[in-house]
Structure formats: structure tokens, C-alpha cells
C-alpha positions as CSV (number, residue, x, y, z in Angstrom):
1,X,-17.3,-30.6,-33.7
2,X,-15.0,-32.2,-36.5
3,X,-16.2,-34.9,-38.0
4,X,-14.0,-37.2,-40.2
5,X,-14.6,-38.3,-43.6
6,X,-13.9,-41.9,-42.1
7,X,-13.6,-44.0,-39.0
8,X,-10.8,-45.9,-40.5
9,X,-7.6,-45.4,-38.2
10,X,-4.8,-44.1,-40.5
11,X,-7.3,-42.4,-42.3
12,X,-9.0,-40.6,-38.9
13,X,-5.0,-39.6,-37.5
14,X,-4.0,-38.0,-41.5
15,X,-7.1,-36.2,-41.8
16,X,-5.8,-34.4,-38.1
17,X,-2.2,-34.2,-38.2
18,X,-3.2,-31.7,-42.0
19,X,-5.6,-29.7,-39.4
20,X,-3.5,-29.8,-36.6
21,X,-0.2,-29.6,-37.5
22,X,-0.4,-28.5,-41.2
23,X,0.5,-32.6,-41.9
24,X,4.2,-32.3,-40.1
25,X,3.3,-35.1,-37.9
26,X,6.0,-38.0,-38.9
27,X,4.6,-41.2,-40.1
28,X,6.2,-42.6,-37.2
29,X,3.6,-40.4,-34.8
30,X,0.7,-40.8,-36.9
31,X,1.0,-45.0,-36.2
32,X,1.3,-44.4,-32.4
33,X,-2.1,-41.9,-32.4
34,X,-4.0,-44.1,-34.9
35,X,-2.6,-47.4,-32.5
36,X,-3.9,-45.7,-29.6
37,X,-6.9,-44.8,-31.9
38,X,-7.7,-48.3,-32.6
39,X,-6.9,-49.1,-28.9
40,X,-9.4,-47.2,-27.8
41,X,-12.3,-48.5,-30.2
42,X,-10.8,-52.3,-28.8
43,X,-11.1,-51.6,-25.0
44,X,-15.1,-50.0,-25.5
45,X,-17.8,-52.1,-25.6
46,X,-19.5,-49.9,-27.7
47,X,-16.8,-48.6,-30.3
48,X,-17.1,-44.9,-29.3
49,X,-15.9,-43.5,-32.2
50,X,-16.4,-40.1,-30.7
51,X,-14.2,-40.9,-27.7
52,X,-11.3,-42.2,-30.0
53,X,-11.6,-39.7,-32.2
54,X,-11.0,-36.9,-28.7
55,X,-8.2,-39.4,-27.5
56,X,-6.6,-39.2,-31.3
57,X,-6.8,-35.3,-30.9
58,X,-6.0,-34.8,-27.3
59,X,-2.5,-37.0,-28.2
60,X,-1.7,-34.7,-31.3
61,X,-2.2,-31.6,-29.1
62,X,0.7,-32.7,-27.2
63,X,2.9,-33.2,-30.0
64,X,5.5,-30.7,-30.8
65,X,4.7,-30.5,-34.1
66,X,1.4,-28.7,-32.8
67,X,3.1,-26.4,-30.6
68,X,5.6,-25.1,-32.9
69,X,6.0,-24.8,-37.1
70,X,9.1,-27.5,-36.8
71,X,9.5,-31.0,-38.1
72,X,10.6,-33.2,-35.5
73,X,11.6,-36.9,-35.6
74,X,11.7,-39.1,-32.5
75,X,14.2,-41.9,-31.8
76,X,13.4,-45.2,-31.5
77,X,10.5,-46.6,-28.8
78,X,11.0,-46.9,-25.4
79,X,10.9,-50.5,-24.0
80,X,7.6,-52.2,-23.7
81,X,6.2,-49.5,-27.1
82,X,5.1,-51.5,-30.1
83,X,8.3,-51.5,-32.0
84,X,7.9,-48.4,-35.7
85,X,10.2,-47.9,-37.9
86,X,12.6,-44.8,-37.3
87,X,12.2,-41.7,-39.1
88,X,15.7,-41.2,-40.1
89,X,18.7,-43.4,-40.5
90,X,20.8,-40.4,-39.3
91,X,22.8,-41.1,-35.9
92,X,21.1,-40.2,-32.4
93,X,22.5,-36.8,-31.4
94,X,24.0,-37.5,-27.9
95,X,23.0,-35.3,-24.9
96,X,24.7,-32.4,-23.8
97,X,26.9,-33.7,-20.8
98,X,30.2,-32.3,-19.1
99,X,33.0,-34.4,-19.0
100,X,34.6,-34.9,-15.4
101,X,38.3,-35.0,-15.1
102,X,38.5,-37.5,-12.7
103,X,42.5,-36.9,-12.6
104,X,42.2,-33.4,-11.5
105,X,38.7,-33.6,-9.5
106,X,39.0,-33.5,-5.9
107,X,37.9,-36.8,-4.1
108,X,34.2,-36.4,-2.6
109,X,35.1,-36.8,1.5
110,X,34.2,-40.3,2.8
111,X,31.4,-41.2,5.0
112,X,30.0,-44.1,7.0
113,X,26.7,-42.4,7.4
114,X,24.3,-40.9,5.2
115,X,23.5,-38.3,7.3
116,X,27.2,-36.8,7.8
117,X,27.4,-36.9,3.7
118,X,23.6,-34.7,3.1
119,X,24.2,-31.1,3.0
120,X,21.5,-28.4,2.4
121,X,20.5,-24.7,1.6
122,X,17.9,-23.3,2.1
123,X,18.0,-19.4,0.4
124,X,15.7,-17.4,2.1
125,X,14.4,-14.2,-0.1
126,X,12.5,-11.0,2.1
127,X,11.1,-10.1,-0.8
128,X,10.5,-6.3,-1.5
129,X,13.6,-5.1,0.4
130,X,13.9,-5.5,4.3
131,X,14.3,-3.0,6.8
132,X,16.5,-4.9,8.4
133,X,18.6,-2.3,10.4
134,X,15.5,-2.9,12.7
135,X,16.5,-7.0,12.7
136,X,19.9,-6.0,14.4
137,X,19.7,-2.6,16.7
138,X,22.9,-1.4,18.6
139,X,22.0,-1.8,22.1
140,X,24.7,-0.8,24.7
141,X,28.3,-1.1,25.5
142,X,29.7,0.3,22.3
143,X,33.3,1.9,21.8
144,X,34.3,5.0,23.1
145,X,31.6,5.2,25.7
146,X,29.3,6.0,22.4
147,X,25.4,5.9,22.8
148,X,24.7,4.2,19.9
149,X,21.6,3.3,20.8
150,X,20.6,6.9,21.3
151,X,21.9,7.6,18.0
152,X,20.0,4.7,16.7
153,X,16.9,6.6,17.9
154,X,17.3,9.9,17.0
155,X,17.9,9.2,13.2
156,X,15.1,6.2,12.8
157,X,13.0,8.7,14.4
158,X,9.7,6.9,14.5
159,X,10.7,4.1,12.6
160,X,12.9,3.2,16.0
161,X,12.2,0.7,18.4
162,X,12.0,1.2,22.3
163,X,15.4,-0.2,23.9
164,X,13.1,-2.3,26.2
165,X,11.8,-3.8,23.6
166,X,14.8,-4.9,22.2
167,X,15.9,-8.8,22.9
168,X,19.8,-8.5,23.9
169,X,22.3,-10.7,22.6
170,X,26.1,-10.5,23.4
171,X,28.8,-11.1,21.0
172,X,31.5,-13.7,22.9
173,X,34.1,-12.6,24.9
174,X,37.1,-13.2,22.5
175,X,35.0,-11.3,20.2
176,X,34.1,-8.1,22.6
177,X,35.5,-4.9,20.4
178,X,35.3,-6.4,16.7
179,X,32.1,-4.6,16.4
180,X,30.8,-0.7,17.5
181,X,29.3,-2.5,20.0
182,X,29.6,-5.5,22.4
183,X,25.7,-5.8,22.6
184,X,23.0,-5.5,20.3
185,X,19.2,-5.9,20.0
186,X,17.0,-8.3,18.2
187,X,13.1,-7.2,17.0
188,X,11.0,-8.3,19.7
189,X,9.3,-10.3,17.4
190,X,12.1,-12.8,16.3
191,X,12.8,-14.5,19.5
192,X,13.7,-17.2,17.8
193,X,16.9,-15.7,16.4
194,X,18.0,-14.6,19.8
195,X,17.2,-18.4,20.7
196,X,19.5,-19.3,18.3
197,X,22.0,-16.6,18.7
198,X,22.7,-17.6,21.9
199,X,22.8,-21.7,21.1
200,X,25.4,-21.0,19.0
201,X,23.3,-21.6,16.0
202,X,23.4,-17.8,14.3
203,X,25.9,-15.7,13.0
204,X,24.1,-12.4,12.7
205,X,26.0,-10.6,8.4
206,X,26.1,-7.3,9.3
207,X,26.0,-4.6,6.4
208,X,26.2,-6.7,3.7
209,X,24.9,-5.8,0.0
210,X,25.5,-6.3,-3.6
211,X,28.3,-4.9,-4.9
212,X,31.0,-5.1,-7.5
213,X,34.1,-4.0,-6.2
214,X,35.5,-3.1,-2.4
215,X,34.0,0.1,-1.7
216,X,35.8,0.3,1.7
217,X,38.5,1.6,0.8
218,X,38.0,5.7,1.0
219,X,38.7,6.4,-2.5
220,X,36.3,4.0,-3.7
221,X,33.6,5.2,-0.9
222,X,31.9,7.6,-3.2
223,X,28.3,6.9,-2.5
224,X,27.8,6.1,-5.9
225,X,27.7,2.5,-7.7
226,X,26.9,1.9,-11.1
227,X,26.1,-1.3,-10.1
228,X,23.6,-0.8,-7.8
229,X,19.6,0.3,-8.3
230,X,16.8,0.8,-6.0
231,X,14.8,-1.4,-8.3
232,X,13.2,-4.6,-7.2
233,X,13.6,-6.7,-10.4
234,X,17.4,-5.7,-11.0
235,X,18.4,-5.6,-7.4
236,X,16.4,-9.1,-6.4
237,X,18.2,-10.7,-9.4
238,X,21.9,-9.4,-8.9
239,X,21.5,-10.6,-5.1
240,X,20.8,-13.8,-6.9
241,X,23.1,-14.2,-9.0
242,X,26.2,-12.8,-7.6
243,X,27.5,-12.7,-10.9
244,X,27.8,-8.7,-11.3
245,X,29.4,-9.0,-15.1
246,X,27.5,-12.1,-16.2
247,X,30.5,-13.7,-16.7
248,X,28.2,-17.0,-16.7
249,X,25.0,-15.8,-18.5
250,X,21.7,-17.0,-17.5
251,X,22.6,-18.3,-13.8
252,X,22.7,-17.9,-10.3
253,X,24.8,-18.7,-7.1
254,X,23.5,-21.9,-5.9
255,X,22.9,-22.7,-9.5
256,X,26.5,-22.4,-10.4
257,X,27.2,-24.2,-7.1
258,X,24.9,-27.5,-7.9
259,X,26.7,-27.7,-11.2
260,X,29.7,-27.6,-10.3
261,X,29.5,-30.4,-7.3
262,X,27.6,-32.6,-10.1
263,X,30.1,-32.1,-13.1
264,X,33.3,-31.9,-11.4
265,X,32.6,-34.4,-8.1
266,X,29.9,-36.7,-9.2
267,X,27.8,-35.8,-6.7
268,X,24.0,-36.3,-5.9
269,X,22.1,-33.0,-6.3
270,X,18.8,-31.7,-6.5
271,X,17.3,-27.9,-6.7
272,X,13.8,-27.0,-5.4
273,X,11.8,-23.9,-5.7
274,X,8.6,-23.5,-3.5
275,X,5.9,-21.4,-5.3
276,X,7.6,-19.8,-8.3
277,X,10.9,-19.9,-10.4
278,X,14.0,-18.8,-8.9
279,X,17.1,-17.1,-10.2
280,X,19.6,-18.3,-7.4
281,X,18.5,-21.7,-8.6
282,X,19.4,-21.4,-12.6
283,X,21.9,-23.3,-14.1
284,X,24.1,-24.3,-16.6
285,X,22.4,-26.8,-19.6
286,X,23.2,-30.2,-18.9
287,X,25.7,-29.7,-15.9
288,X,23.2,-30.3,-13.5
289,X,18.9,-31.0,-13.0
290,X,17.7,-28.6,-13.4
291,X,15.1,-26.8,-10.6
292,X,11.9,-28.3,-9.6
293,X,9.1,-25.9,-8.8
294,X,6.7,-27.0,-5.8
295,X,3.0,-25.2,-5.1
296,X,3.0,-23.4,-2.6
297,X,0.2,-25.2,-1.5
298,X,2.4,-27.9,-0.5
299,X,-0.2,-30.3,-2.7
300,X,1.1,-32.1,-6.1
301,X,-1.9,-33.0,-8.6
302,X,-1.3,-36.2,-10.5
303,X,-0.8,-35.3,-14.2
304,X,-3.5,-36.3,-16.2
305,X,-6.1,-37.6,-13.8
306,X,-8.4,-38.9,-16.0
307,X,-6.6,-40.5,-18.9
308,X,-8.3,-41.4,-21.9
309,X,-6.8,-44.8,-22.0
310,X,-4.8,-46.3,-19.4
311,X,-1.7,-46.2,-20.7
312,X,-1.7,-42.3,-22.2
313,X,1.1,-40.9,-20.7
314,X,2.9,-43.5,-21.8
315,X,1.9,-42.8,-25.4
316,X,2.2,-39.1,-24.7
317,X,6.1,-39.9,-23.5
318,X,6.7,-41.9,-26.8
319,X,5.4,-38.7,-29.2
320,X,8.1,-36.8,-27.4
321,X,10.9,-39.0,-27.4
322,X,14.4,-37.5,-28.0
323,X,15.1,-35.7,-31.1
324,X,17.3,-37.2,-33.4
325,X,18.7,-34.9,-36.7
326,X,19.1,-32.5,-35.7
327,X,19.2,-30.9,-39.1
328,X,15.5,-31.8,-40.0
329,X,14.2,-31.2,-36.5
330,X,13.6,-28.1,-35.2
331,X,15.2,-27.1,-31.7
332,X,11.7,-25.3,-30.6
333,X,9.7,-28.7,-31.2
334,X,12.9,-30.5,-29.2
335,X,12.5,-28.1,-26.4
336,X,8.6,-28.7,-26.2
337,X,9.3,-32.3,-25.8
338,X,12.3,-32.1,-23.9
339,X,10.1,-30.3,-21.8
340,X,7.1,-31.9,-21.4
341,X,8.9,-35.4,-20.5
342,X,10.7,-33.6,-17.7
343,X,7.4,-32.3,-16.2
344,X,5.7,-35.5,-16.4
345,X,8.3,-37.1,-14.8
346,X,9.0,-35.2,-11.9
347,X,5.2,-34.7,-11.9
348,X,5.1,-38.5,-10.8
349,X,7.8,-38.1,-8.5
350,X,6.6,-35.1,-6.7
351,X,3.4,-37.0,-6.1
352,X,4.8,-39.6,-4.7
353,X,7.3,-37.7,-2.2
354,X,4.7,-35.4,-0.8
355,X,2.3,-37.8,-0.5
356,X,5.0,-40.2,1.3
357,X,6.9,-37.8,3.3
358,X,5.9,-37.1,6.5
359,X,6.9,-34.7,9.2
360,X,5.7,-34.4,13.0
361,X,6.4,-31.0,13.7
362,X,3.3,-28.6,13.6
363,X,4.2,-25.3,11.6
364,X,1.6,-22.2,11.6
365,X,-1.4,-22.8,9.5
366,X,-0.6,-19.7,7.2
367,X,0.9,-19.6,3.9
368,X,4.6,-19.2,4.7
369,X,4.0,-22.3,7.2
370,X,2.5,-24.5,4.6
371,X,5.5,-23.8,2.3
372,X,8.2,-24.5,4.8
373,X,6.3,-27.7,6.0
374,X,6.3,-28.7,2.2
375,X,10.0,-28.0,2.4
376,X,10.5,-30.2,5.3
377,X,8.4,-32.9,3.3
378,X,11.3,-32.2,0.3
379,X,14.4,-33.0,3.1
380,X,12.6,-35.7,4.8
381,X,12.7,-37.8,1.1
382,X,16.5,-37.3,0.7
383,X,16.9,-41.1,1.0
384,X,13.8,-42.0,-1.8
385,X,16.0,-39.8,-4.3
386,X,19.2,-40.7,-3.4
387,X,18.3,-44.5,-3.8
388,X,17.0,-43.2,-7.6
389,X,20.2,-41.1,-8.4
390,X,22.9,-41.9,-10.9
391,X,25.3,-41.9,-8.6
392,X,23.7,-43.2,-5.1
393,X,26.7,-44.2,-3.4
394,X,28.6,-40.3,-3.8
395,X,27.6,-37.5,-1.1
396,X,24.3,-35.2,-1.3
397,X,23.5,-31.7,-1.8
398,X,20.0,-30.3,-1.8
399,X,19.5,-26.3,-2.7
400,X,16.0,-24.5,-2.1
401,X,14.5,-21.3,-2.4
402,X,12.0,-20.1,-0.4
403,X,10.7,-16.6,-0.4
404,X,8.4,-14.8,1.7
405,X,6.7,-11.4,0.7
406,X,5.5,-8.2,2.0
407,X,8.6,-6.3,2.8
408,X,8.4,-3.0,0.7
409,X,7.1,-1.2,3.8
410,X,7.0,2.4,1.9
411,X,3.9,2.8,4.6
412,X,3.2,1.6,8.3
413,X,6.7,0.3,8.3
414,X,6.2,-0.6,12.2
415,X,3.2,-2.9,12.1
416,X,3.8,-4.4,8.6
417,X,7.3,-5.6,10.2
418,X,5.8,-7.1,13.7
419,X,3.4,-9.1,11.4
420,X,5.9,-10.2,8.8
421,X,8.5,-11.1,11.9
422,X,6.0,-12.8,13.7
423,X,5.0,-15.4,11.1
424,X,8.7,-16.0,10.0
425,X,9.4,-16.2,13.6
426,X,6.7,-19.5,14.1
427,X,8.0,-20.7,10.7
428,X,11.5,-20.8,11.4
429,X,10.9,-22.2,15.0
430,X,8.6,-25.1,13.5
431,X,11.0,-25.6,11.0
432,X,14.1,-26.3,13.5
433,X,12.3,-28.2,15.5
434,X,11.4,-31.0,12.4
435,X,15.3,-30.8,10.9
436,X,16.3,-31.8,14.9
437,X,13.9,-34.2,14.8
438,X,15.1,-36.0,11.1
439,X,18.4,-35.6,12.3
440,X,20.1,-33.2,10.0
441,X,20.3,-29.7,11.8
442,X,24.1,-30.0,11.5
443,X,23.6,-30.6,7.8
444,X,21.5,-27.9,6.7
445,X,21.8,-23.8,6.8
446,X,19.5,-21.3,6.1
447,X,20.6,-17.8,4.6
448,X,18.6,-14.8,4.9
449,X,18.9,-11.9,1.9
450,X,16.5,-9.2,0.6
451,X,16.7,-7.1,-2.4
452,X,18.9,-4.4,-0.7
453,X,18.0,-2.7,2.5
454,X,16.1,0.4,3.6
455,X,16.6,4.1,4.5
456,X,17.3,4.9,8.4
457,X,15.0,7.6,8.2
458,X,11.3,7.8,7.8
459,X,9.1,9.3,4.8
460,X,5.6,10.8,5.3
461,X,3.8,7.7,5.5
462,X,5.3,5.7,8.5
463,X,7.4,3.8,6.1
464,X,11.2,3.2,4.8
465,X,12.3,3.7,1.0
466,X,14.8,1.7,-1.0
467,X,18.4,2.0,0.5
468,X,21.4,-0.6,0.0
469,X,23.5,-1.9,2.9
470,X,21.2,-4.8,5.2
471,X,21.4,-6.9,7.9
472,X,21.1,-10.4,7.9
473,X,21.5,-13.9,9.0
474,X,22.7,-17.7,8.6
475,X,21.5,-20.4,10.6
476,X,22.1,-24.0,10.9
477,X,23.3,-26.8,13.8
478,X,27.1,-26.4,11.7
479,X,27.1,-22.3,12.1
480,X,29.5,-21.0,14.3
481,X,26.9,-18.7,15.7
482,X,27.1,-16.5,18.8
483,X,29.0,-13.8,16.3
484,X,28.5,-11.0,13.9
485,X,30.5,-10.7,10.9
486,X,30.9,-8.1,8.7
487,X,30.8,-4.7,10.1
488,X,27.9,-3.3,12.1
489,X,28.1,1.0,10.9
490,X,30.3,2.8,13.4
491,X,28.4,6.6,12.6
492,X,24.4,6.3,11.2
493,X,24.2,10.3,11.3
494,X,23.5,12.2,8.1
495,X,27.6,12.8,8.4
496,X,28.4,9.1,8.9
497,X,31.3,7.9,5.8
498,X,28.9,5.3,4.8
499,X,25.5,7.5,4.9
500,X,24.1,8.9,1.6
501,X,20.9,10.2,0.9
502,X,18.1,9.8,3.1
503,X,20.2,7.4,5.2
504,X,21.1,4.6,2.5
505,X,23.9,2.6,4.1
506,X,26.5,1.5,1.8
507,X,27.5,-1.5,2.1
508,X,31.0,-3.0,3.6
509,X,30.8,-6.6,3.1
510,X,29.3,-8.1,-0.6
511,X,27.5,-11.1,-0.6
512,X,30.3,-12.8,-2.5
513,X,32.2,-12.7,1.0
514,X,29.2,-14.9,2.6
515,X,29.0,-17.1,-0.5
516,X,32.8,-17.6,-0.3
517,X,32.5,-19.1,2.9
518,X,28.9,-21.2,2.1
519,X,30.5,-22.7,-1.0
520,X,33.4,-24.2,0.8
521,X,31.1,-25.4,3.5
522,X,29.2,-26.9,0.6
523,X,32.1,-29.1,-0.4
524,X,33.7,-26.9,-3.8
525,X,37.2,-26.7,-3.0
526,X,39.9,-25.1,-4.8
527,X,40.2,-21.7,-6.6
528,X,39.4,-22.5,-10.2
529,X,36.3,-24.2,-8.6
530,X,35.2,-21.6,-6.4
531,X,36.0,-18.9,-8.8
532,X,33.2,-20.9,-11.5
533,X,30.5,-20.5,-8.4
534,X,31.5,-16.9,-7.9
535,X,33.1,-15.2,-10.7
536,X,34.0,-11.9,-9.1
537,X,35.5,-12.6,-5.6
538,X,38.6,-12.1,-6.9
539,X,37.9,-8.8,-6.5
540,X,37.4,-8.7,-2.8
541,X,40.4,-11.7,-2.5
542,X,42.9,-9.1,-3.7
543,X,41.4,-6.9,-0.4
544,X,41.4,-9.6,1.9
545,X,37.2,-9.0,2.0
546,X,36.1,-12.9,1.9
547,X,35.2,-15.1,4.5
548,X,36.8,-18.4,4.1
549,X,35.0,-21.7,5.9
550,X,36.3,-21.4,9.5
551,X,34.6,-17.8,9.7
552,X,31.2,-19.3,9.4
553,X,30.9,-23.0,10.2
554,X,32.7,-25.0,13.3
């Protein structure tokens, strides 16, 4: 182990910051590690040198200086620090921050309770590409006396399920002939969107998928989109972002969303991914927070359990304290520390939330049940972060991510899917149950999407391949359920206008059409706004292909 020529403080932190950092540690950092040094050698009763010396080196390693080749100076101390000198006389840089118009900005609507003025997402990811044409089945009573049903079953082949199986739902009556057919089928194994279907708390998307332009028109309906791969990766992330010609680079839908209700409206908002980063959530530098990333475990670990000194973190805060110069300090080492305060923070505040929250619902002791309790735990402390927000007294809007796995079915298609259905099915039951209980059912939607969905017919392993066109579903207490929008496929034959290759259904509604109507719901009004959460739906505007508000929300 290193050993220092002396014990002396100043002497002990200079000897490390030339090992450690190649002697780019300020003067200004090498006081507060040889202060903390001598702190330590005050509080033992035996002057551990040894221990000061590991405290001294455990603080440098979390110095930017030692993660990166930059020089970095740090402004002044934050209250209740031992006042340094600065390192520079030059003048703070001031954080990156949009500028609200408040002449032009639409007023946030007024409320008299908090409840009415907390709104929700939750973006719910089938990862691996859903065969969802076996979510929503044409069951009977379709146009023209047509058995679509029977046509249903003869191309699926296999991969079809029985017609007694099927749970029936009905669209209403001043809907009866919008779609092929007036009744459809639900996989046995989601009862609980039939439940909700028939409460008037679903609205079933039918056919929808990424695209870039209208392809219903018959000139555009060549099979064929530039735009489109069977690729996981690319197809998961377009679906994401809804930003086809990254007109806004580095973001996604509900990331663009957030910002734009923080920068333009004032309001209070908050991203959340369970388990691992999310596209959908990115955002904009300095327009909004940026996403929080829970375990999926639903458990938060305090940072730094076993400090060296009582007060580290607090030291560690104050060697990464804002940049100032930026001409002498490097924007990696800033980054680091920019970084590193952010995760400490919400660190701290994550502990406290999960550990306070609590629900009374009891969701399925699996993994995807743990997460979406954990999720419930996030809604449930909407007041604790509200009461902490800049702007506490101006309306709420929470987005999450949530993703569950297991839906690239290239094999045993048929039992994967009961399984996978069955355990969303006890999720998303639980997880209606606790948002009636906290009182915000009307305030919060969930949106089902998956990478892109799956051919009709079989291949030789009892499973689907990559395809396109899906279907899907929104649900929430606000959803003006009991309908399916979009537009169910009229022909699934080899010969149907919309079948390609292997039975790949291309798609007649884009998800910028759903978003259209989710963003309005959300509170973003007018077009320059809108058009900054979804930069293409002009495209579809110009063919009367979006769904405004009143199509999906009472």
C-alpha cells in the first residue's frame, strides 16, 4: 500500500493529487481533502493515520480531475463549508436554462384540487416485438356477411386461437360499422382488458406502427418503407422517439413532451425509468430534469453506507461544485461532477420515497409485479415532490417507462404469449386497483407499444417473425374506452392491400396520430407547441390522419 513520505496534512493530499491526478487537483480541493484529512486524525482516538490517509484517497477518487485529464475549478462553498479561497476571479458561468415567454405561453388550467391538476404516463414497452394481432382477433358480425374470423384462422394457421376462447367485446352502437367488424376477441388471458373495455376504460389502437409519411393513400401503399426495419434496436428506438428525421437530436416523445410543459408552462414534472435507461424519456439539456432510473428491484441503497467520516458526502458534494471558467475547465471533468451531484441527490431522495411510500394493493410476486408496485410507490409520493419543486403551486405531470420482456416469440409463440399475458394481466389488474385506491385513475393513462408487430403466418418453429403493423391499447379512468380507433385490416389474405411478405401488415395509423391526441390530453396546446413534441405530424395533419383530444379522452 502507498505510504507517504509524511503524515503532515498538505503534505499527505500533494503527494496524492501528483499520483492521482498527475497534480491537477486545485489548491482549492487539496485544502478540503487535507481538512477532511486532519478531521479524520481529530475524531480517532488513536490518530489512524492509515484510515485518514484511505479517507484522503477515497475523496480524490471522486474528483473529476481523476476521472478525466481536465483541470477543473469549483465555485465558491456551499453554505455551512469552511469558507477557501476561489480558484479564479473569472465570473460564474450561469446554467443552461430556457427562457419562458410568459406573454405568449398559454395559462396552466386552474384547480382547487391537487388531484384534478396531477397527470401521468405510464409508456408501456413489449419488448422484442408483440404478436399482437393475437391481443385483438376479429370475432363475428363483420361487413358484408364476411367470416373474418374464419379468415383469421386459416392464415394464422397454428398460431390461431380457438373462437371459444376468445373474450368478446362489442364496439358501441354509434360506433357499429367504423370497423370490419362489430365484435372482436380479446386473448383469453387478458381478461383484464376486456374488464376494462367494457368499463369504458380502453380504447383498443388498431394497426398502428412507425411510420414517416401516410401510406394509405394507394400510391404510397407500396409495401416498402425506407423508414422501417425488422431490427430491434432501430425499430424500439424510432417507436420511441417519434421523431423519424431527428429533427430534435438525441430525444424522445415524452421527453420532448416534459420539456416543453416545464419551459413553456412552468409546470411541475418529473421522468422515471424502472430498471434501465429509456429513449421515450430523453430530453433536451436544461429544459427539463432529466430521467431518474429506479431498480427494478423496487429497493434504493443509500449512497455511501459506510462513510468514512460523517459528513463525506458532504465533502464529496463540495469537490464537485459547479464549474466556473469555463476556458480552464474542461467540459468532461464538469460533466463528471455535474453528474455525480445529480446521482447523490436523487440517490437521497429515492431512498426516502420508496422507503415512505406505501401502497395497499397486493401485485404478483414476480418481477414485472415488483416493478409496477415500485411504480405505484413513485405516484403515491407525488405530493412529497411537489412540496420540493420550484414551482409547487403550478400543475403536475409525471412520465414513466416501464418495459416488460420476452416477446420475440420466433419459437412456441402460443405458450410464450399465455405466460407473458398472464403476468401483465395480474400486473395491470393490481396496478388499477392501487391508482383507484390513491384516487387518481382519472389522472393517469397507460399506453401499450412494441417494437413493430409480427407476421400472420407461422415459421417452422411454432413461432412469428418480425412484421410491422400492431395492435395495441390505452387505458386510464379519462379514456373514452369501449372503442377501437384506427383501422382493424379489412383482407389478412396473402392478397390483402396491406399484406406483404409472410403476412407483415402495414401499418394505417402512425404513432404520431396516438401521441397527437396524448399530448393534448397532457396539457401542450397549440400547434407550434405540439409540433416541438412531435415534429412530423404535419405530415399526417395535411391527410387528416391525427387524432385530436376528444378521440381518446372524455
Amino acid at each position: 500500500m502507498f505510504q507517504p513520505t509524511s503524515v503532515v496534512a498538505d503534505d499527505v493530499v500533494d503527494e496524492l493529487a501528483t499520483l492521482l491526478t498527475g497534480g491537477r487537483l486545485s489548491s482549492k480541493k487539496r485544502q478540503l481533502v487535507a481538512n477532511a484529512y486532519r478531521q479524520k486524525l481529530d475524531d480517532d482516538e488513536d490518530d489512524d493515520v492509515q484510515a485518514a490517509l484511505r479517507l484522503a484517497m477515497q475523496l480524490i477518487l471522486t474528483t473529476p480531475e481523476f476521472h478525466s485529464t481536465n483541470l477543473d475549478f469549483i465555485s465558491q462553498q456551499q453554505e455551512g463549508s469552511e469558507t477557501l479561497p476561489s480558484d479564479s476571479t473569472s465570473p460564474i458561468i450561469p446554467e443552461i436554462t430556457t427562457t419562458t415567454n410568459t406573454n405568449n405561453a398559454p395559462s396552466p388550467p386552474s384547480s382547487s384540487s391537487s388531484s384534478s391538476s396531477y397527470k401521468a404516463i405510464v409508456y408501456l414497452q413489449l419488448h422484442g416485438g408483440c404478436d399482437s394481432f393475437n391481443i385483438l382477433v376479429p370475432h363475428s358480425q363483420c361487413k358484408n356477411d364476411k367470416d373474418m374470423n374464419d379468415e383469421y384462422m386459416s392464415v394464422r394457421g397454428e398460431m390461431a386461437l380457438n373462437k371459444t376462447s376468445l373474450l368478446p367485446i362489442h364496439v358501441k352502437e354509434e360506433d357499429k360499422g367504423t370497423q370490419i367488424c362489430d365484435t372482436f376477441g380479446v386473448h383469453p388471458n387478458l381478461s383484464i382488458l376486456q374488464e376494462l373495455y367494457k368499463n369504458g376504460d380502453l380504447a383498443f389502437l388498431a394497426n398502428i406502427g412507425h411510420t414517416y409519411k401516410n401510406l394509405n393513400n394507394e400510391d404510397d401503399l407500396i409495401h416498402q418503407d425506407p423508414m422501417h426495419s425488422y431490427a430491434h434496436n432501430i425499430q424500439r428506438e424510432r417507436v420511441q422517439r417519434v421523431d423519424p428525421y431527428e429533427s430534435i437530436i438525441g430525444t424522445g416523445v415524452l421527453g420532448r413532451m416534459v420539456d416543453v410543459l416545464s419551459s413553456e408552462y412552468s409546470y411541475t414534472t418529473a421522468s422515471f425509468s424502472v430498471d434501465s435507461r429509456s429513449t421515450a424519456l430523453e430530453n433536451t439539456l436544461g429544459m427539463s430534469s432529466k430521467q431518474t432510473i429506479v431498480s427494478s428491484s423496487g429497493k434504493v441503497d443509500i449512497f455511501n453506507p459506510y462513510p468514512s467520516v460523517t459528513d463525506m458526502n458532504d465533502y464529496i458534494i463540495d469537490l464537485n461544485n459547479d464549474t466556473i471558467d469555463i476556458s480552464r475547465s474542461g467540459l468532461f471533468g464538469a460533466e463528471w461532477s455535474s453528474m455525480l451531484r445529480e446521482s447523490i441527490e436523487e440517490n437521497a431522495e429515492l431512498y426516502d420515497i420508496i422507503n415512505n411510500a406505501q401502497v395497499t394493493t397486493e401485485f404478483p410476486q414476480t418481477t414485472l409485479g415488483t416493478e409496477w408496485e415500485t411504480l405505484s410507490k413513485l405516484i403515491q409520493s407525488r405530493h412529497d415532490r411537489k412540496d420540493t419543486s420550484p414551482n409547487p403551486s403550478q400543475p403536475q405531470r409525471d412520465v414513466f417507462y416501464m418495459a416488460q420482456g420476452g416477446y420475440d416469440t420466433h419459437s412456441n409463440n402460443m405458450d410464450r404469449l399465455q405466460t407473458q399475458f398472464d403476468n401483465l394481466n395480474g400486473t395491470l389488474t393490481a396496478f388499477r386497483d392501487e391508482m383507484i385506491t390513491q384516487g387518481v385513475w382519472d389522472d393517469i393513462i397507460v399506453v401499450a407499444t412494441s417494437d413493430f408487430g409480427r407476421t400472420l403466418t407461422p415459421n417452422s418453429k411454432n413461432g412469428t417473425d418480425h412484421a410491422w403493423g400492431g395492435n395495441y391499447f390505452i387505458i386510464g379512468g379519462n379514456v373514452d374506452g369501449q372503442q377501437i380507433v384506427g383501422e382493424y385490416p379489412h383482407d389478412l389474405k396473402p392478397s390483402g392491400e396491406l399484406i406483404t411478405g409472410r403476412g407483415r401488415v402495414v401499418p394505417t395509423t402512425s404513432w404520431d396520430a396516438v401521441w397527437n391526441s396524448i399530448t393534448q390530453w397532457f396539457g401542450v396546446v397549440g400547434d407550434d407547441h405540439i409540433d416541438a413534441v412531435l415534429p412530423n405530424r404535419q405530415e399526417f395533419a395535411r391527410h387528416d390522419k391525427l387524432f385530436v383530444k376528444d378521440d381518446l379522452f372524455l
